[in-house]
N, C-alpha and C positions, 0 to 999 in steps of 0.2 A: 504494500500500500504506500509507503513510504518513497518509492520509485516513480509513481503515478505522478507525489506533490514535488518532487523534484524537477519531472521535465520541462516546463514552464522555465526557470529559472537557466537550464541548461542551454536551451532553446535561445534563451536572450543574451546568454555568457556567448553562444557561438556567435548570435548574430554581431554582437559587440565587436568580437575578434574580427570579425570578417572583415567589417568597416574600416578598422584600425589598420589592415594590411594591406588592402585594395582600395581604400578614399585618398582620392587625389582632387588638387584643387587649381584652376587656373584665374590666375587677377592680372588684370591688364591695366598698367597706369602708365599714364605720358609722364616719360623724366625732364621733363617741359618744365621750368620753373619753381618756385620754390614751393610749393604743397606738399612733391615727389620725397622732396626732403626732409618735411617737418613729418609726414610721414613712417619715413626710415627711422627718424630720432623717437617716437613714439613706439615702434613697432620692430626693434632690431633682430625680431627673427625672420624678418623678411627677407633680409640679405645673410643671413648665420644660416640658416634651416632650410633653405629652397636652393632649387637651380634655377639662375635666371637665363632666360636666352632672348637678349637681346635682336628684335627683328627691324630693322631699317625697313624705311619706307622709299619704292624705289624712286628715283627720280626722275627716270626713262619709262617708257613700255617694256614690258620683258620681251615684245618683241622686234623693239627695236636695238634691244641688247643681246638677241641670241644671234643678232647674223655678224658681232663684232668677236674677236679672241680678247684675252685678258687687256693686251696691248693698248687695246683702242683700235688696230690696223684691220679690215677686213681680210677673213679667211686668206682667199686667194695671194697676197702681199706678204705673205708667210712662207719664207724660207722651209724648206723640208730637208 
């Protein structure tokens, strides 16, 4: 009987774990000005405890950037 009042509890211990090992979280802020920063001072696990990965915004069309090499030189202008 004693096993019955158990599984309720067991139930919400696993779900608990679950959470804990598979919740992920993503926050998107502009490091634009000083908010970014008052921010980080308030909240320093935001830089200690995460990986950040910085995404640029492009400043071209990407496709007008995929017919250039790293150079700047169009393919063809490329030595082989």
């Amino acid at each position: 009987m004693g096993a019955t009042r158990d599984l309720p509890q067991a139930l919400y211990t696993f779900f608990v774990e679950q959470c804990r090992q598979n919740l992920h979280m993503v926050i998107a802020m502009s490091p634009v000005g000083s908010a970014f920063r008052e921010r980080l001072r308030k909240f320093p696990s935001l830089v200690n405890c995460t990986t950040i990965d910085w995404c640029a915004v492009p400043t071209r069309s990407p496709r007008a950037a995929a017919g250039r090499s790293p150079r700047g030189r169009p393919p063809s202008a490329l030595a082989i």
